[in-house]
C-alpha positions as CSV (number, residue, x, y, z in Angstrom):
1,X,0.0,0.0,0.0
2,X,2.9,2.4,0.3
3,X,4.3,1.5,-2.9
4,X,0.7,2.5,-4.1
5,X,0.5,6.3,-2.0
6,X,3.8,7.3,-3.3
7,X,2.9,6.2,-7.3
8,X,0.0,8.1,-6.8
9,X,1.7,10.9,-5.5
10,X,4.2,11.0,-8.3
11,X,1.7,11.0,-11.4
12,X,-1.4,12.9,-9.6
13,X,0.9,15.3,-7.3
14,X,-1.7,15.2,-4.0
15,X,-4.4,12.6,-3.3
16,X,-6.9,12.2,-0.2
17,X,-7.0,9.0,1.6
18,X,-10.5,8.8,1.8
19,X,-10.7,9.1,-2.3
20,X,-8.4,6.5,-2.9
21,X,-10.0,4.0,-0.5
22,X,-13.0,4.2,-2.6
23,X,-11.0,4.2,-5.7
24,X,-9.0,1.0,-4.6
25,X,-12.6,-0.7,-2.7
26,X,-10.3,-0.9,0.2
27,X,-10.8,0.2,4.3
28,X,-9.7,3.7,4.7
29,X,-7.9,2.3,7.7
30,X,-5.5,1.1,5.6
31,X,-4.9,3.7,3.8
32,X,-4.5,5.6,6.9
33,X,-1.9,3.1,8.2
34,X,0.3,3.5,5.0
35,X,0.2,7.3,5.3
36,X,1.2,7.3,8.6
37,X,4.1,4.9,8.2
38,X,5.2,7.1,5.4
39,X,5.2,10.1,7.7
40,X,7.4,8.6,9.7
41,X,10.3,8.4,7.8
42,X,10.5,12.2,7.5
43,X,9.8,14.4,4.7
44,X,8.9,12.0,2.1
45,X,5.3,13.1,2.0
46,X,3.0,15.6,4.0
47,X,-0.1,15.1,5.5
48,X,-2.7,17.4,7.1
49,X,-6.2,16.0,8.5
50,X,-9.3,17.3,6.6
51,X,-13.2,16.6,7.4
52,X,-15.8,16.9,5.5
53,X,-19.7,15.6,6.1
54,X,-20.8,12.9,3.6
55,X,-24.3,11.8,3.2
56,X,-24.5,7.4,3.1
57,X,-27.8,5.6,2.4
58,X,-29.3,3.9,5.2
59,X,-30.3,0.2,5.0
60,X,-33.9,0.9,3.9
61,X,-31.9,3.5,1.4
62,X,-30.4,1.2,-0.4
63,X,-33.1,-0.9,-0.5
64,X,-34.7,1.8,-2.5
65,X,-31.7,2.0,-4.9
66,X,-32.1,-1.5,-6.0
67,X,-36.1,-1.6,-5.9
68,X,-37.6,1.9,-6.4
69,X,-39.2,4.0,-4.0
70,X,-42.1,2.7,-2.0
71,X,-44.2,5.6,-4.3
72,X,-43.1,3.7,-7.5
73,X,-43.1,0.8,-6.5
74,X,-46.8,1.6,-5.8
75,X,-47.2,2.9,-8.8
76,X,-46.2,0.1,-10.8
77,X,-48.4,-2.3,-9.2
78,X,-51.6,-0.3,-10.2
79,X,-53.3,-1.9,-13.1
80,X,-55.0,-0.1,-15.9
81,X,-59.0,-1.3,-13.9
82,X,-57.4,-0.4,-10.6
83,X,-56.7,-2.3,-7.8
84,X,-58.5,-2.1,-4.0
85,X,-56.8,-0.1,-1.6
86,X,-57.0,-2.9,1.1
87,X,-55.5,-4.9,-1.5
88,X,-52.4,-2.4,-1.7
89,X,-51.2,-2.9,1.5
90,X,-50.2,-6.0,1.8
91,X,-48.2,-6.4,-1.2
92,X,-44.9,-5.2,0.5
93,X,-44.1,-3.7,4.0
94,X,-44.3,0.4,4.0
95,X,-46.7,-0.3,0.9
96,X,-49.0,2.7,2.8
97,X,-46.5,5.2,3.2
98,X,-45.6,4.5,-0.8
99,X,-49.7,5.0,-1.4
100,X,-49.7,8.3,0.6
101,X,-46.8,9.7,-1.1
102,X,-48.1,9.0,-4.9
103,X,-51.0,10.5,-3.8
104,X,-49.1,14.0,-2.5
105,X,-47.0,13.8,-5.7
106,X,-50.6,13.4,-8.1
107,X,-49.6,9.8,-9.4
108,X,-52.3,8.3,-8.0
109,X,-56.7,8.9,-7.1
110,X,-59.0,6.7,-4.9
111,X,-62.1,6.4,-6.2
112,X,-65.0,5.4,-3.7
113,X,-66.6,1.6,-4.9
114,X,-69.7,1.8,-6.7
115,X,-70.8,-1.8,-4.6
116,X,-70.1,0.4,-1.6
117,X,-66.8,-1.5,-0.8
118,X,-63.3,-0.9,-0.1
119,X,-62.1,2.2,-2.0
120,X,-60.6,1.2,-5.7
121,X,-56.9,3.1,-6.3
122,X,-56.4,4.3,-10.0
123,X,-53.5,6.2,-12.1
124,X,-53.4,9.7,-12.2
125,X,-50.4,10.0,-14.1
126,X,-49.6,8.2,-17.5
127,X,-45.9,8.0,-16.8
128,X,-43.6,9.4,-13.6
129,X,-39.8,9.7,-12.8
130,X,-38.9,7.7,-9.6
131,X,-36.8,10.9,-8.4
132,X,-36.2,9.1,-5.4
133,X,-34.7,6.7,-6.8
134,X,-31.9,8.5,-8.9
135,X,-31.2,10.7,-5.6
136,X,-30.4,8.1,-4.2
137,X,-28.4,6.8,-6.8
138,X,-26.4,10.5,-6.7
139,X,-25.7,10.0,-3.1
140,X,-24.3,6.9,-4.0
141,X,-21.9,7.8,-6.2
142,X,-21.2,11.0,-4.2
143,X,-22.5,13.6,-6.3
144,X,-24.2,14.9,-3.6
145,X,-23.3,18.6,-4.8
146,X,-26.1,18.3,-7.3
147,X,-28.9,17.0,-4.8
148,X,-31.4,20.4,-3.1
149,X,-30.8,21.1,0.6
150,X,-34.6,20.4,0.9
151,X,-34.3,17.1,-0.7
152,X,-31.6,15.8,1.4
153,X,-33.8,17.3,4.6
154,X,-37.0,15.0,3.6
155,X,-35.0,11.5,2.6
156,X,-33.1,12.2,6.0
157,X,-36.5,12.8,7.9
158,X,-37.5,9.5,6.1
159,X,-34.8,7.8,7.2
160,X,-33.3,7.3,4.0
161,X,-29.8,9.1,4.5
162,X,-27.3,9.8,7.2
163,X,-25.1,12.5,7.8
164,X,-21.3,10.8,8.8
165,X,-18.4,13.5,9.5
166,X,-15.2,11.7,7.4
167,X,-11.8,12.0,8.6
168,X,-9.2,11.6,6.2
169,X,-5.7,12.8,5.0
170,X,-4.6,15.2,1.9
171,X,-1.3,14.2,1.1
172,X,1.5,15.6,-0.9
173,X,5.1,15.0,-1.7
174,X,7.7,16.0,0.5
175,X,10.7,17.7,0.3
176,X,12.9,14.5,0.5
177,X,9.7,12.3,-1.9
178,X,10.9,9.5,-3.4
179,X,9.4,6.4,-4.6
180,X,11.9,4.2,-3.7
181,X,11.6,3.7,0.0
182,X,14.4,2.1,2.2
183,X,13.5,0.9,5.6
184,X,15.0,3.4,8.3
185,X,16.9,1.4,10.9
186,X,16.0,1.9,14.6
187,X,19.2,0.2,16.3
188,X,22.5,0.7,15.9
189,X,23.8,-2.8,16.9
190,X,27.5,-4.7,16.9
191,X,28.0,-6.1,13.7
192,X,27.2,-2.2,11.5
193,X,30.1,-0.7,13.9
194,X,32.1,-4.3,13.1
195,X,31.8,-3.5,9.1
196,X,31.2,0.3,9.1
197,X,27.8,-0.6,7.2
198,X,26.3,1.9,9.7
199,X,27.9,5.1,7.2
200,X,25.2,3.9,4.6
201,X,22.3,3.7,6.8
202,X,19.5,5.7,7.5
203,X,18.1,6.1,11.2
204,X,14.8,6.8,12.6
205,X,15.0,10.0,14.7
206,X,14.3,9.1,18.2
207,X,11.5,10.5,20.3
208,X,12.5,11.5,23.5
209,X,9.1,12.5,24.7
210,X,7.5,9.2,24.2
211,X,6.3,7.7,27.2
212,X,7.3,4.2,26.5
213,X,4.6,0.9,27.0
214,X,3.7,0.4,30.1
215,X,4.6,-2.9,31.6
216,X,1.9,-5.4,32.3
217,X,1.6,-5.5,36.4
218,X,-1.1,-6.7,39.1
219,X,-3.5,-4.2,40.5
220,X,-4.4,-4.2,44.4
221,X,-8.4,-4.0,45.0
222,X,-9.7,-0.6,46.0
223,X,-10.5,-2.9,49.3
224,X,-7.1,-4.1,50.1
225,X,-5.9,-0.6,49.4
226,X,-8.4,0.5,52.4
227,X,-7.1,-2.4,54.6
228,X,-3.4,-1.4,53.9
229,X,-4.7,2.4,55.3
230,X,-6.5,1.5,57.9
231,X,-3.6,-1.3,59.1
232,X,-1.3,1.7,58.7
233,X,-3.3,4.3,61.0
234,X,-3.3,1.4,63.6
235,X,0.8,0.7,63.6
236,X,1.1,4.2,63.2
237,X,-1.2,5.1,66.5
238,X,0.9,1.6,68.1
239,X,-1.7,-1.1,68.4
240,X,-0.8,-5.0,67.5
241,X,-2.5,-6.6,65.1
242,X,-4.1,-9.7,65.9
243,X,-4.0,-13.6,64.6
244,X,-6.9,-13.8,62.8
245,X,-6.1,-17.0,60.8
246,X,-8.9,-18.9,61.7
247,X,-12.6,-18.7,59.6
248,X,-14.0,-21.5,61.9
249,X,-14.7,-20.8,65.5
250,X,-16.4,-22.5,68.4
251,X,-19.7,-21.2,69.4
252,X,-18.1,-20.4,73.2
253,X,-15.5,-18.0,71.8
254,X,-17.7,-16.7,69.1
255,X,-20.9,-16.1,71.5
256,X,-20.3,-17.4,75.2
257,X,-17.5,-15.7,76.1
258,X,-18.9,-12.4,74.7
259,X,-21.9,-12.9,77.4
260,X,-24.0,-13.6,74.4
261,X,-27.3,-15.8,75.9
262,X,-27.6,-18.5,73.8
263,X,-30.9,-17.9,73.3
264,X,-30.3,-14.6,71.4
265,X,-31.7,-14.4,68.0
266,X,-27.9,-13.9,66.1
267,X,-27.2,-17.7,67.1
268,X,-30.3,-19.0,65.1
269,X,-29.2,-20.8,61.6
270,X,-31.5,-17.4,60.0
271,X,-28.2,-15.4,61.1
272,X,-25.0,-18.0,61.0
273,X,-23.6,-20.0,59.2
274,X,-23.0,-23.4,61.3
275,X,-20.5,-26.2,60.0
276,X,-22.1,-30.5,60.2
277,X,-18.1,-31.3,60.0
278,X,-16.7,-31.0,61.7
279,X,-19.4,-30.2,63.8
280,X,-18.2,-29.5,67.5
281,X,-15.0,-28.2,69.1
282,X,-13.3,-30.2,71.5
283,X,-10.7,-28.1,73.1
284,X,-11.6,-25.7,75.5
285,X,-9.6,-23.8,78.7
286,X,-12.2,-25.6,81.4
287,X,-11.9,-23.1,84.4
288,X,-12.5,-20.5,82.5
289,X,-15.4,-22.6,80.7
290,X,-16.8,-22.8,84.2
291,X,-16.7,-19.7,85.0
292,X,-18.1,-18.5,82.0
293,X,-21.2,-20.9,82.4
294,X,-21.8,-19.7,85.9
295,X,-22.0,-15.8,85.1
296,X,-24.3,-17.0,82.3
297,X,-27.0,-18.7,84.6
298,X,-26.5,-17.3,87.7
299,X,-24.6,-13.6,87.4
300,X,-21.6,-11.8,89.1
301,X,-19.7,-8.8,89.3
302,X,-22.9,-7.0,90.4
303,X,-24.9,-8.4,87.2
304,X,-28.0,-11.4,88.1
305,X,-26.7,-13.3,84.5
306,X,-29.6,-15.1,82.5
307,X,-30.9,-17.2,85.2
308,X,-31.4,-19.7,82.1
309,X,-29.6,-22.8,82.0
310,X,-26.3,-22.6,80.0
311,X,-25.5,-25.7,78.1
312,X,-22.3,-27.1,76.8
313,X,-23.4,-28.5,73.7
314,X,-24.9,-25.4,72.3
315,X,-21.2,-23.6,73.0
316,X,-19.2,-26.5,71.5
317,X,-21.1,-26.1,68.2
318,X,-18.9,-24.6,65.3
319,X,-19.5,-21.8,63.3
320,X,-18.3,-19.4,60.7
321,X,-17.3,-16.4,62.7
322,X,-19.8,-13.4,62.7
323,X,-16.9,-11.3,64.0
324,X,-13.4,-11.2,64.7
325,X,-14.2,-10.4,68.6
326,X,-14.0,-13.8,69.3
327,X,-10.4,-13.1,68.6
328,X,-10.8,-10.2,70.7
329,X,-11.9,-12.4,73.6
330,X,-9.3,-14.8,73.3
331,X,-6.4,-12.4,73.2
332,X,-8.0,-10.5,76.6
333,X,-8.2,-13.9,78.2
334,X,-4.5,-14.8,77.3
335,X,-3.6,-11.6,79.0
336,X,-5.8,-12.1,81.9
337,X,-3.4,-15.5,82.3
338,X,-0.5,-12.9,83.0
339,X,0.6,-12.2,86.5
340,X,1.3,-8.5,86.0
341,X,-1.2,-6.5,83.4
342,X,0.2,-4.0,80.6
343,X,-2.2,-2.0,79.2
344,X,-2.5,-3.3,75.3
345,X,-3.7,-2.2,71.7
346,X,-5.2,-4.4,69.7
347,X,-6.7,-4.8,66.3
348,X,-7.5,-7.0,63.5
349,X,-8.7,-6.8,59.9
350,X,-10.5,-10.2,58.5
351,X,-13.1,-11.6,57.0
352,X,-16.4,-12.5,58.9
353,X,-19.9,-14.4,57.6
354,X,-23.3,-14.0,58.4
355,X,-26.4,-15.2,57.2
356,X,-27.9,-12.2,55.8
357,X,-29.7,-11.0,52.7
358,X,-27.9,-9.5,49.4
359,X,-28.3,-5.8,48.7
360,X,-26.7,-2.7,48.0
361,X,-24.9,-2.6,51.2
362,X,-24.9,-6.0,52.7
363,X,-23.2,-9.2,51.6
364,X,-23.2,-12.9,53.4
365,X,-19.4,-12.4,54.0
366,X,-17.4,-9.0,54.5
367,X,-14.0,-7.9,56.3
368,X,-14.3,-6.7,60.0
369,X,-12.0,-4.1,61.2
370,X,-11.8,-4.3,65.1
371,X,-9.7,-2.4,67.6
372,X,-9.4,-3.1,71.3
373,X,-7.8,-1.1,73.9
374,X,-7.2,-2.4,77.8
375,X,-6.3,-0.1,79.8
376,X,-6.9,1.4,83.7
377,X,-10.0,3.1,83.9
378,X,-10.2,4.4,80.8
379,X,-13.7,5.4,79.0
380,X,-15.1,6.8,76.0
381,X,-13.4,10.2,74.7
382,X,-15.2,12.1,72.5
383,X,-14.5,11.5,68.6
384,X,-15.4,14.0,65.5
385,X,-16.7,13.8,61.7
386,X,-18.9,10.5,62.7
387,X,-22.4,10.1,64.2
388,X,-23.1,7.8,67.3
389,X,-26.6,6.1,68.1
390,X,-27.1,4.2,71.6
391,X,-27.3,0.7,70.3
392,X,-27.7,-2.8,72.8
393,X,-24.9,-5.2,72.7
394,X,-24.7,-8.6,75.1
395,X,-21.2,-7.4,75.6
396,X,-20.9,-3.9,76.2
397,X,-22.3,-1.6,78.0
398,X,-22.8,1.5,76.7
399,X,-23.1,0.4,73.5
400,X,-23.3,2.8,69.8
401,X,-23.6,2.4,66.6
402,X,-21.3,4.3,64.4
403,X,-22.4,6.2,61.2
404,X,-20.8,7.9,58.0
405,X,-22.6,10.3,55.3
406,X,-22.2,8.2,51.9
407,X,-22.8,11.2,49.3
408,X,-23.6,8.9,46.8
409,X,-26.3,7.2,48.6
410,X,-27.2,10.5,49.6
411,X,-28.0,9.1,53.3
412,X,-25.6,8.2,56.7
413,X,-24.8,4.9,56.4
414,X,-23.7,2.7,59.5
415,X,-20.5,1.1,59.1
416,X,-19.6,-0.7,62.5
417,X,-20.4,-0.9,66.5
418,X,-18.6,0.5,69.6
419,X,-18.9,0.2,73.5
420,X,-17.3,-0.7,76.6
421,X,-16.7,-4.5,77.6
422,X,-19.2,-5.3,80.6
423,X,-18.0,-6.8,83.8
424,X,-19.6,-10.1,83.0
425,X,-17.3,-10.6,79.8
426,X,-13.8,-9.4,80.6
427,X,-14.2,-10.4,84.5
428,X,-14.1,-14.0,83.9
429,X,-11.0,-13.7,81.8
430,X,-9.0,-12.5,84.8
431,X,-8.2,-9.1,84.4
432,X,-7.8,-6.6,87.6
433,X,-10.9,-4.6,88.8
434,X,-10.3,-1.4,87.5
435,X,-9.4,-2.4,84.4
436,X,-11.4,-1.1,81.5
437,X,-11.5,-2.5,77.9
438,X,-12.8,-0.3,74.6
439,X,-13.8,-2.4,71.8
440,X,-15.1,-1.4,68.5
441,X,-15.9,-2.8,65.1
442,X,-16.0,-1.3,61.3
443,X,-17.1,-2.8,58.0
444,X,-14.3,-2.7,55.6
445,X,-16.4,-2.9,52.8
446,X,-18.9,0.5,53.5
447,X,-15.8,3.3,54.1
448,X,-14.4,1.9,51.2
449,X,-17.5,2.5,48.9
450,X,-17.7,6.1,50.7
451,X,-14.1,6.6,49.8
452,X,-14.1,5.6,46.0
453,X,-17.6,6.7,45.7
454,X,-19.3,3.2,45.1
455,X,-23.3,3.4,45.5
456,X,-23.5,-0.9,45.5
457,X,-21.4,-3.0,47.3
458,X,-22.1,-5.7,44.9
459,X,-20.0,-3.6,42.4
460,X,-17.0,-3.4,45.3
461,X,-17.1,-7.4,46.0
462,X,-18.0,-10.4,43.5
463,X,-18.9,-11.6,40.2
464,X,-20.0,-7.9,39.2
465,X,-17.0,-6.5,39.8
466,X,-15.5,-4.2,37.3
467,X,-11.7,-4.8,36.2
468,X,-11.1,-1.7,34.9
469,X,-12.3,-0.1,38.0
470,X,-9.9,-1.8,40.1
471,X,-6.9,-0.6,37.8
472,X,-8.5,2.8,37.6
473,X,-8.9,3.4,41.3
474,X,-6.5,5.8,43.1
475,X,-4.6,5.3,45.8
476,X,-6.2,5.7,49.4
477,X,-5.4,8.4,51.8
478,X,-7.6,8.7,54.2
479,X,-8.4,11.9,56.5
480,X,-6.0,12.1,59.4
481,X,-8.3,14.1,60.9
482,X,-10.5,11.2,61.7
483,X,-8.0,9.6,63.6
């Protein structure tokens, strides 16, 4: 195709892409292609970008190129007794809009039925010119210079013709044009230096502004960029993270030792996710077991407990965790175990299940982030930019539900749980009287969808998800100010 740009160039002197694609019944892609490799190898021919509109037949216009217009098509039909006008339309679809227009342009009457039937269509006219037709045919051929304003307005209204914008080339020869084209080389390598060949070769300039292809990589999910944040603002501030490893937890850990009844509604099979193998946990710390059971049905620490009986096989029953605070509970009792408390930090990011119903904001499995902090009589501090609502926990006491404006759900949308461990949860574990702990859990999931501006989180997490989005999102930062 170059050879064929550069012939053309020498006979004609100029050419436009665009004409010789139709010239050559070729894509004007390809035409484009060759120019543009031609281009780059300097000033063997110029090119500047023109536009121009050009009118193209529809489907239904071309149609009417090889068949006639629906008018004359009508027209043709018509025999010299006439023909009903029921009749008419059924010979060919848009038969009626052919009738209506040969009756505008005087080719055809209707005549009422002397038997009092259906209306009898005769010739008006002895001969017509199906001027449709041969528009069309001039658009065709792109004579469209010839063809009235007004015409070209009516066969677009009937859907006839489109208007496409063309962008094409209008080349010329170059100050260095030459029909003979050698290859430019693009690397100086070894063997030209070796044999001085390099003194008869031509080089491609270089272009030092081009940004180069950018190498293939991985992309982190807008959610484990959130989780890297968060994890961040929690080293930073000098909490420990967690062990979290574990999916599967016992139903003691998970619900007992929160001083969860185990009659409470979030332990029914509507809410969790319970494992048939293996079904039950077997190893448990027994005194502190005991201890646990006793607060349950009888109280302590100034509470009166459940007075319900409290039994072992409903707490050795295994679950999918419905939060990492079982974690929480474990790590607080190991400390109790110590002989001398340290205040501690804790947190943990993870993934939790529950039994819940799909929607725009809730899924049967999302990442928890939890903090913890044990310390002497410590208590809530007051914290900015979120809203609190008093909320009921088994486990803490007070207890609040945290909530964040979401701008494109247009609404505050909760997005975790806070309160203070009760006497009844951390007692039993061991730790000194006037010790106080401060627990609270986030979704991961909902800040990130208020951070990258996600209205479903079923467009954050799944089969739904987006690729491009996760190599388009930025990276996160969130507000220090928060925190």
């Amino acid at each position: 195709m170059d050879k064929i740009i550069l012939e053309t160039l020498s006979n004609k002197g100029e050419l436009n892409t665009y004409d010789l694609a139709q010239e050559l019944s070729v894509d004007h892609q390809v035409i484009v292609g060759a120019t543009k490799s031609l281009q780059s190898l300097g000033e063997v021919i110029r090119a500047t970008q023109k536009q121009k509109d050009l009118w193209v037949l529809t489907k239904e216009g071309e149609e009417i190129l090889s068949k006639g217009s629906y008018e004359a098509r009508i027209y043709g039909l018509i025999s010299d007794e006439g023909n009903s006008q029921k009749s008419l339309m059924n010979l060919f679809p848009n038969a009626r809009i052919g009738l209506n227009k040969a009756m505008s342009l005087g080719w055809l009457k209707i005549e009422k039925s002397s038997t009092g039937g259906d209306p009898i269509v005769f010739k008006k006219a002895d001969q017509i010119e199906d001027g449709t037709q041969l528009v069309a045919q001039k658009i065709k051929d792109g004579c469209v210079s010839d063809v009235p304003d007004a015409t070209l307005k009516e066969l677009k209204k009937r859907k006839l013709i489109n208007s496409m914008i063309i962008k094409s080339f209008h080349v010329t020869k170059g100050s260095h044009f030459t029909t003979e084209v050698t290859k430019m080389e693009t690397e100086l390598s070894p063997e030209m230096i070796a044999t001085n060949s390099w003194k008869e070769k031509k080089f491609k300039s270089y272009n030092f502004d081009s940004l180069g292809i950018m190498p293939g990589s991985g992309h982190l999910h807008p959610l484990m960029k959130v989780r890297a944040e968060v994890c961040q603002i929690f080293l930073e501030m000098g909490f420990t993270e967690m062990p979290t490893n574990n999916y599967v937890e016992s139903s003691f850990w998970n619900f007992d030792a929160l001083f969860q009844p185990q009659q409470h509604p979030a332990r029914d099979a509507q809410d969790t996710f319970f494992l048939s193998d293996p079904e039950n946990a077997h190893e448990f710390p027994l005194d502190y077991l005991e201890r646990v059971q006793k607060v349950h049905e009888s109280g302590g620490y100034r509470s009166i407990g459940y007075r319900s009986e409290w039994k072992f096989s409903e707490a050795k029953k295994n679950v999918l965790r419905t939060h990492t605070t079982g974690v929480s509970a474990r790590m607080l009792h190991k400390l109790g175990q110590n002989t001398e408390f340290k205040p501690v930090k804790y947190f943990s990011i993870d993934k939790v299940f529950r039994n819940e119903s799909v929607d725009a904001t809730h899924l049967a499995e999302f990442h928890q982030v939890e903090g913890v902090v044990a310390d002497y009589d410590i208590s809530l501090a007051r914290i900015k930019n979120l809203r609190f609502k008093p909320a009921y926990n088994p486990y803490t006491e007070p207890s609040m539900e945290i909530f964040t404006f979401h701008e494109g759900l247009n609404k505050w949308v909760e997005i975790g749980n806070s309160g203070v461990f009760r006497p009844e949860m951390i007692k039993p574990m061991g730790l000194p009287d006037n010790v106080n702990v401060l627990g609270w859990g986030l979704s991961l999931e909902r800040p990130t969808m208020v951070r990258y501006g996600i209205n479903d989180i079923r467009d954050l997490v799944g089969h739904k998800v987006n690729l491009q989005m996760v190599y388009d999102s930025p990276v996160c930062r969130l507000d220090s100010r928060l925190y």
